[in-house]
C-alpha positions as CSV (number, residue, x, y, z in Angstrom):
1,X,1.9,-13.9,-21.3
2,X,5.5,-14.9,-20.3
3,X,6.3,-14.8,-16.6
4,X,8.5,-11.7,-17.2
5,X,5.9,-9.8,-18.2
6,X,3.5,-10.2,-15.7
7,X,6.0,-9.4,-12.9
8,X,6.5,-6.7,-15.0
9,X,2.5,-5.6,-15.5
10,X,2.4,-6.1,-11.3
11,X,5.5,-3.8,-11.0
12,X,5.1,-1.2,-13.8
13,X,2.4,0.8,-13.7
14,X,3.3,2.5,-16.9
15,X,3.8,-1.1,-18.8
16,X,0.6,-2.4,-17.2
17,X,-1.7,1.0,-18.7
18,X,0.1,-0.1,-22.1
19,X,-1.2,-3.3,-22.1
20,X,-4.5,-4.6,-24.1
21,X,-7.6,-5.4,-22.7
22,X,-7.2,-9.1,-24.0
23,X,-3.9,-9.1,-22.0
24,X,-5.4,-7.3,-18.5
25,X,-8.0,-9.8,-18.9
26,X,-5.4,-12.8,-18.7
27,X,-3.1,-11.3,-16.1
28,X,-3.3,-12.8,-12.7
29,X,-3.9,-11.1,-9.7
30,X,-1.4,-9.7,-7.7
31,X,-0.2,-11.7,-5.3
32,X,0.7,-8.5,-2.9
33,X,-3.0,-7.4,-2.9
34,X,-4.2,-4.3,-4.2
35,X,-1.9,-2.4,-6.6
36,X,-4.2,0.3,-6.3
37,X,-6.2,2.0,-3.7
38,X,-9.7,3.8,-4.3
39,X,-9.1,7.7,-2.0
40,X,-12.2,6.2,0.1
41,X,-10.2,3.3,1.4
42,X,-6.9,5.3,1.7
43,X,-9.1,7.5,3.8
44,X,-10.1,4.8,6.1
45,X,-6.5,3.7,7.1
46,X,-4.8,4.4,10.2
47,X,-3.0,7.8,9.0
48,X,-5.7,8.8,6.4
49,X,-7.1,11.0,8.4
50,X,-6.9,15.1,9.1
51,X,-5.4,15.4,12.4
52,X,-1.1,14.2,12.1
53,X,0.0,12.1,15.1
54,X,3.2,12.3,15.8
55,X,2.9,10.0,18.8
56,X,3.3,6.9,19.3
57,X,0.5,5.8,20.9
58,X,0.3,3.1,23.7
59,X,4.1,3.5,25.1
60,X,5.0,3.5,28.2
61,X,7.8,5.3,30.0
62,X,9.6,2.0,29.6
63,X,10.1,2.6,26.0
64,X,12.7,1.0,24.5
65,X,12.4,1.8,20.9
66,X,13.6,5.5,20.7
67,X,10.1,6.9,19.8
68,X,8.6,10.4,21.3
69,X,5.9,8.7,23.4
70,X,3.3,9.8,24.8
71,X,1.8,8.6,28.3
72,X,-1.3,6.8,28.0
């Protein structure tokens, strides 16, 4: 598989579905990580879960970064 291509398979979702099993089996892993995420680890990240903050937490009233804060 040229070098193209597999930027392309890491990139493209849509190319990388197209691709045989004989090529998915040669194609090296993503250097990024994951391409894709499983719902029970996207439910285990920091925003996954039911209740929206729209805080951000930890600042102090010496916030410099333009952020609604909320006191600790």
């Amino acid at each position: 598989m040229s070098r193209n291509n597999i930027i392309r398979a890491w990139k493209d979702p849509d190319y990388r579905k197209s691709l045989s099993k004989a090529e998915l089996s040669v194609l090296p892993a993503n250097p990024a990580g994951a391409i894709e995420l499983s719902d029970e680890d996207l439910r285990a990240v920091a925003g996954g879960s039911d209740s929206p903050n729209t805080y951000a937490r930890g600042c102090t009233s010496a916030c410099t970064h333009r952020l609604i804060c909320m006191p600790n």
